[in-house]
N, C-alpha and C positions, 0 to 999 in steps of 0.2 A: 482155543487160543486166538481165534480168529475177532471173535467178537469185543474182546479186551482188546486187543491191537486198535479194531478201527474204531473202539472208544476211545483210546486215546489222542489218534490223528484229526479225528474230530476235534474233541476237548482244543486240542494246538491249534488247530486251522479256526477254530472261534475264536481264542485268544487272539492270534494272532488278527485276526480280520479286526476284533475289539480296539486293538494297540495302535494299530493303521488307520481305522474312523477317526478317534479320540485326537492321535496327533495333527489329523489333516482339521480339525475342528479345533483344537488348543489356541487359545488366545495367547497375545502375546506380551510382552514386558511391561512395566505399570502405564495404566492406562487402556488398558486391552486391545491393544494397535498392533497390526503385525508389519514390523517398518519396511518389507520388500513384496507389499500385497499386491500381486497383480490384478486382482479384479475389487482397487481401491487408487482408484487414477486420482490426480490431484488435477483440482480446477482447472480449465483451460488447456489441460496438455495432450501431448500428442497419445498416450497410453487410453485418455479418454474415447479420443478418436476409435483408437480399436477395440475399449473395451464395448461400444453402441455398434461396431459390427457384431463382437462376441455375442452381446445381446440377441439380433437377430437370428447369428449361426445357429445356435446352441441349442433352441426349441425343434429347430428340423431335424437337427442331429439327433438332437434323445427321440425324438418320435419314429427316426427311422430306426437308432438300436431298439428300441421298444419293439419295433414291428417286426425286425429280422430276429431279434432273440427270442419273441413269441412264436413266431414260426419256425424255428427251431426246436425250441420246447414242447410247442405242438406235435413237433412231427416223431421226435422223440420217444414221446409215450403215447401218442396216440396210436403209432405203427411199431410199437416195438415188441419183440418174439414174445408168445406167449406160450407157453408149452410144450407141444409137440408142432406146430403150426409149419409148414414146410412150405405155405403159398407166399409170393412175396406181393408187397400189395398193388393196387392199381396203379401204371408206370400213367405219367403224364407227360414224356417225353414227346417233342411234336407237335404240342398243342397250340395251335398259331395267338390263338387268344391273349394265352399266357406268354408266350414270349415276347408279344409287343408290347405286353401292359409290362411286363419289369426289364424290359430295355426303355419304352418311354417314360416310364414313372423314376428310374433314376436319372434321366437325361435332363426331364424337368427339372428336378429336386437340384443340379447342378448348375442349373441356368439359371435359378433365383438364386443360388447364392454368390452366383459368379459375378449378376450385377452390380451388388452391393458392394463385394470384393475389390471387384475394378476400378469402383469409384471413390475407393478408400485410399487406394495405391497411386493414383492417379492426385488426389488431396493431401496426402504427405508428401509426393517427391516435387509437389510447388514450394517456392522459394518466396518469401514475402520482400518486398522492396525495401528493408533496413535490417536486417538480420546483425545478428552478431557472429562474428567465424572466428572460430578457434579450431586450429589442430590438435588434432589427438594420436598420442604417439605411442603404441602399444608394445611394452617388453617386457621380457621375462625377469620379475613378472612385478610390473608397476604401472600405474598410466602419466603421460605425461600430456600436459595442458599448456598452448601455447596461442594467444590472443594474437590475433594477427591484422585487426582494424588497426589506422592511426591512432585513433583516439582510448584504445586499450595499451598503448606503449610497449606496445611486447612484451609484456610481460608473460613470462612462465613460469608454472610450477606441476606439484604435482598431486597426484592422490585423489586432490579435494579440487572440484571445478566450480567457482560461483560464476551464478549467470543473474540478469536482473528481468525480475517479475513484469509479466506484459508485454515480452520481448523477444521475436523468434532467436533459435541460438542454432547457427548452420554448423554443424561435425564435418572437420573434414578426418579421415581415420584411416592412421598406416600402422602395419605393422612391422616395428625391427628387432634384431639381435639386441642385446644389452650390453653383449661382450666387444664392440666392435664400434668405433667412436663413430658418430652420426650427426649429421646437420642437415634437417630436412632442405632446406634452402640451398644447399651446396649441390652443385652438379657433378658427377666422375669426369666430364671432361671427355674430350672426342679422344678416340685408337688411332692414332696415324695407320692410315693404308688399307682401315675397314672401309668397308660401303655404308650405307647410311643404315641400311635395317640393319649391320649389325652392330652399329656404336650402343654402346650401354643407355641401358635408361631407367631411371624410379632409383631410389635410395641405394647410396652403398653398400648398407647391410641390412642381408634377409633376414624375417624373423619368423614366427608361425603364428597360425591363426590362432585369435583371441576374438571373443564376442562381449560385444559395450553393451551392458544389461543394467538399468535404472527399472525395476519393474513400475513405481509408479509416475515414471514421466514418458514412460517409452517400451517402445518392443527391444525383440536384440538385435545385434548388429553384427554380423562376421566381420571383422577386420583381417582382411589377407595380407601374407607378401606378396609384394609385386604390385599391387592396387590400390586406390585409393575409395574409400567407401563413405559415403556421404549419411549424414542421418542428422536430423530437427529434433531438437528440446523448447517447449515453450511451457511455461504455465504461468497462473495468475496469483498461483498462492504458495507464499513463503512459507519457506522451512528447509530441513534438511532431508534428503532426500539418500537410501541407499542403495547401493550397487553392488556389483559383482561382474570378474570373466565367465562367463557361461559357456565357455568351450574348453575341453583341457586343453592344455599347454605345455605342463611339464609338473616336477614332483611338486612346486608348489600353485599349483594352479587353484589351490582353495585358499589359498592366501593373496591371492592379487584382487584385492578390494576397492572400491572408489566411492565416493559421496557428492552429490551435488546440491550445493547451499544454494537457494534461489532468494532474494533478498530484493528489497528496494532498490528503482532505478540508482537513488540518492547515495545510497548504503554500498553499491555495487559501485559506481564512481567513486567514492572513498576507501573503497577496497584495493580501488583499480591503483591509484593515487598512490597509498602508504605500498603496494605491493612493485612500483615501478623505480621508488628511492633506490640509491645502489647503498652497499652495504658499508658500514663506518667502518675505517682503519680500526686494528687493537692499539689501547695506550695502555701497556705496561701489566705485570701480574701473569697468572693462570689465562687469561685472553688470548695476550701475546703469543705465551709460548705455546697455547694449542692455535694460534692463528701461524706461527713457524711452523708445528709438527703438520696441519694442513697439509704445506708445500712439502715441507720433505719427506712427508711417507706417502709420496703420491695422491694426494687424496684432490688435489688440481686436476689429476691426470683423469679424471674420470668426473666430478661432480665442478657444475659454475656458479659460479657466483657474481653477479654485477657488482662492478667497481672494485675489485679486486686486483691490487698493484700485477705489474708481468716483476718478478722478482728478478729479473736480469738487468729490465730499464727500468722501472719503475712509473711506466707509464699503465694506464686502466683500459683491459680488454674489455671490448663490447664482449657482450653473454652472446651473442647470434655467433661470435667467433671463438666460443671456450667450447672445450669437450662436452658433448651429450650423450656419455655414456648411465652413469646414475642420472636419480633427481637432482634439479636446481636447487639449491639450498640457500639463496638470498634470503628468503627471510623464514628460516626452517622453526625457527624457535615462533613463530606467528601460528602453525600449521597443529591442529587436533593430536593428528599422530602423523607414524613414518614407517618405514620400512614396506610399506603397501598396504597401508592404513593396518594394519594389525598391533600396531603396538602403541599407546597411549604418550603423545609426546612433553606432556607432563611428569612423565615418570624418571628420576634419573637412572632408578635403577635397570629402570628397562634400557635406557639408553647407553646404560653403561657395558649391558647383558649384551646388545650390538655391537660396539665396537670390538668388544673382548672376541666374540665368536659366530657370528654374521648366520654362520653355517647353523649353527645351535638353534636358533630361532627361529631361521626361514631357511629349510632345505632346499638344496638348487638355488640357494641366493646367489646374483652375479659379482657381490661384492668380495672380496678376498679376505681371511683373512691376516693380519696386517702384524699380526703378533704383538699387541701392543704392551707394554706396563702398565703397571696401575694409575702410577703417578701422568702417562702421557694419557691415560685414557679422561682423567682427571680433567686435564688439560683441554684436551678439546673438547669437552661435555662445556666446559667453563664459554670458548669458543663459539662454538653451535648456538649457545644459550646467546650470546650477544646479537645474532643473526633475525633481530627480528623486525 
């Protein structure tokens, strides 16, 4: 009975082992490109930088598991019980020899690679003298993107970050709640009667840790509550580049996706341009009345819009002073997808699948849902589309 069993655990464990090679070797969607390859850096970028450390690590490493799993192996069968044999074999405890050669020989082994290391970490956390900086605003679970040079106009959005080719781009990266309005730029304001260490500081709302992971522009990046964490994108070659959080977060934590389009200085300046316009009044139709159902199913109360009347005066809030609980939806209808890049914003029906049930599509979504009709969901699908 014995021998049929561990035919079969075998048989599985080859299988298995099979399924596991095969997929880590599977090429990927046409073209044979796997779009999140980390050891497939894109010209000039910082993920290069560490892939030509990797290069160096990776030979020492395999030569030392080489050398400690032979010596394992060795010692394995070489010294293992053979029949009645009750001597145990020659101890080499004590042997002064041996103890300074595999205390020096890893000491060494970590000091060439510490060099290299050092002066890696030392080469990313420099700042070049024209960077571009944009805030990045981590929540559950979206990212938000917010250009904070003059000459980017504050512009924010979300999901999708372009930056332009041959151009360092400086992260500044927090993490907040979703549930709980936020303006990076707003202070809480002094405690009458506290001391100074204990007046409040950093964001009014906490959120949890999320990690900024581009594998071919970059490493990852913990973004904490409570801190702010800094991190460089640069490269020379355009395209679309994808992402992911790499830390859980919560039940949708495989769904908080991002992309970074890297495009022409040119092309990014008329990006920058059509994305800083504030958004056209509705005139009249299905517009309209999903530009009223907007306001009155709260949907102000949480996402902004530039140029958007205040419907009390009728005067236009700057976006730096409208809620930042959702994404910015000034020009959402311009945007690939939404919901944290999982859903194709081409699609109405997908869009229409959102508003109906938030919850259906991305579990643990912060968005509510709103109970809408058909006919109002109608409506502001018509709405949103105009937002471009």
């Amino acid at each position: 009975m014995q021998a049929p069993r561990r035919s079969r655990l075998t048989a599985w464990g080859t299988f298995t082992t099979a399924a596991l090679l095969l997929g880590a070797c599977s090429l990927g969607d046409a073209g044979g490109e796997l779009p999140q390859d980390a050891l497939n850096p894109a010209e000039g970028s910082v993920a290069q930088v560490l892939d030509g450390l990797w290069n160096r690590v990776i030979p020492i490493a395999a030569a030392v598991f080489v050398l400690v799993e032979g010596l394992l192996l060795f010692a394995l069968f070489r010294f293992r019980a053979r029949g009645d044999e009750t001597e145990l074999p020659k101890q080499v405890a004590g042997n002064t020899k041996l103890e300074i050669g595999w205390t020096a020989l890893p000491a060494i082994i970590l000091a060439v690679i510490a060099i290299p290391t050092v002066q890696t970490i030392f080469e990313l956390s420099e700042v070049g003298p024209d960077p571009l900086n944009v805030r990045v605003v981590a929540k559950q679970y979206f990212w938000e993107f917010e250009y904070l040079d003059p000459e980017e106009k504050g512009v924010v959005t979300a999901t999708q970050l372009h930056i332009p080719t041959g151009r360092e781009v400086q992260l500044d990266m927090q993490s907040v709640s979703a549930q709980v309005t936020y303006n990076p730029v707003a202070s809480q304001g002094e405690v009458e009667g506290a001391s100074e260490n204990e007046q409040p500081r950093g964001p009014v709302a906490q959120g949890v840790i999320h990690s900024f992971w581009v594998p071919r522009l970059a490493g990852k990046q913990d973004v904490v509550p409570g801190h702010t964490r800094e991190m460089k994108l640069q490269t020379t070659e355009a395209g679309l580049y994808l992402g992911q959080c790499a830390e859980f977060c919560g039940l949708s934590h495989a769904n908080m996706k991002l992309s970074v389009v890297a495009e022409s200085p040119e092309d990014f300046a008329a990006w920058i341009d059509s994305q800083a316009e504030a958004a056209e009044p509705a005139e009249g139709g299905d517009v309209a009345e999903g530009e009223q159902l907007f306001t009155t199913k709260t949907c102000v109360g949480c996402h902004a819009i530039d140029g958007y009347p205040d419907p009390d005066t009728g005067d236009t809030t700057p976006v730096e002073e409208q809620a930042r609980i959702g994404p910015n939806l000034t020009h959402f209808s311009s945007r690939p997808d939404f919901a944290g890049g999982i859903l194709e914003n081409n699609d109405d029906d997908a869009l229409a699948r959102w508003l109906r049930d938030p919850q259906a599509e991305k579990p643990g979504a912060q968005m509510p849902n709103l109970q809408l009709t058909e006919d109002e969901i109608s409506s502001l699908i018509a709405y949103l589309r105009s937002l471009d």
